[in-house]
C-alpha positions in Angstrom: 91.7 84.5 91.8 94.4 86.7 92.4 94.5 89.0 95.4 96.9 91.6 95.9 97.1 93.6 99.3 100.0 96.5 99.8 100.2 98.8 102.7 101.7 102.2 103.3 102.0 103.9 106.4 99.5 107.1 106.8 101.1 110.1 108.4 98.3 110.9 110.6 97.8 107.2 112.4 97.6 103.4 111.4 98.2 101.9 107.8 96.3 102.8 104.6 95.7 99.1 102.5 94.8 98.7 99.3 93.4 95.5 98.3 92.7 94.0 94.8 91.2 91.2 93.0 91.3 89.9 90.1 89.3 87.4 89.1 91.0 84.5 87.0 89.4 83.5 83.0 85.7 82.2 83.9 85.3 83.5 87.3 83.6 86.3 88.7 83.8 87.9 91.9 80.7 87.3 93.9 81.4 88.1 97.6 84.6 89.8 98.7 85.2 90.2 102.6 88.2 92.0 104.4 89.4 91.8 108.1 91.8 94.0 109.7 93.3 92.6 112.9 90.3 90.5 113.4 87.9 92.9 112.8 85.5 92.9 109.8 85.7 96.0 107.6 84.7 95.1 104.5 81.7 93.3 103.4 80.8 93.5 99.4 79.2 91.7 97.0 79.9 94.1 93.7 76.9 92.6 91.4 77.0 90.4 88.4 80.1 90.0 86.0 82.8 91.5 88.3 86.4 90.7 87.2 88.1 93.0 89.4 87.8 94.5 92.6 89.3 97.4 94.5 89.3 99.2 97.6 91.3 101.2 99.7 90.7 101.7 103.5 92.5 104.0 105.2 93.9 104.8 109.1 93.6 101.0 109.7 95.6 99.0 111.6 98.3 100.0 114.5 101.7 101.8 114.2 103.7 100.4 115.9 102.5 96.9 116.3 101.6 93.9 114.4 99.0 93.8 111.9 97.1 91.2 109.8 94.9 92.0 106.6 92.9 88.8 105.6 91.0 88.8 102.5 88.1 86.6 101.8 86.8 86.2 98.3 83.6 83.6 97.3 83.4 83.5 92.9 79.7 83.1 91.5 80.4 79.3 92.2 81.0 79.7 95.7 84.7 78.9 95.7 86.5 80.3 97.9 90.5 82.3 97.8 92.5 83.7 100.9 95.3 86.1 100.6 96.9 86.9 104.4 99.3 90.0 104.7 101.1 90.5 108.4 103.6 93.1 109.0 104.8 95.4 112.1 
């Protein structure tokens, strides 16, 4: 799996993060699950034959401060991939 997590700062409050999955040849993304700080936000499981997987959530996060974005993702053998992002 590849996972791919970017943020940008929203100009009303907190972050907006876009995170993005890609499933590697004979894989497909069964259960994907994103925290934010700790907090769970994100709790999907797209359906059968997903190779790639997007979301964006936005106002997340803390500006200023330190953040963490952990992603989560279980393929439809129930191996698991972790991608961690931390910025201030």
């Amino acid at each position: 799996m590849r996972i791919n997590i970017a943020h940008i700062k929203n100009a009303a409050m907190g972050w907006d993060i876009d995170v993005n999955v890609q499933a590697d040849a004979g894989q497909q993304i069964f259960q994907v699950r994103v925290k934010v700080n700790g907090f769970p936000e994100i709790n999907d499981t797209p359906g059968d034959n997903v190779g790639s997987w997007e979301q964006q959530l936005l106002q997340k996060g803390v500006f200023p401060g330190d953040n963490d974005v952990e992603v989560i993702v279980n393929d439809q053998n129930g191996d698991e991939s972790r991608a961690q992002q931390r910025w201030s």
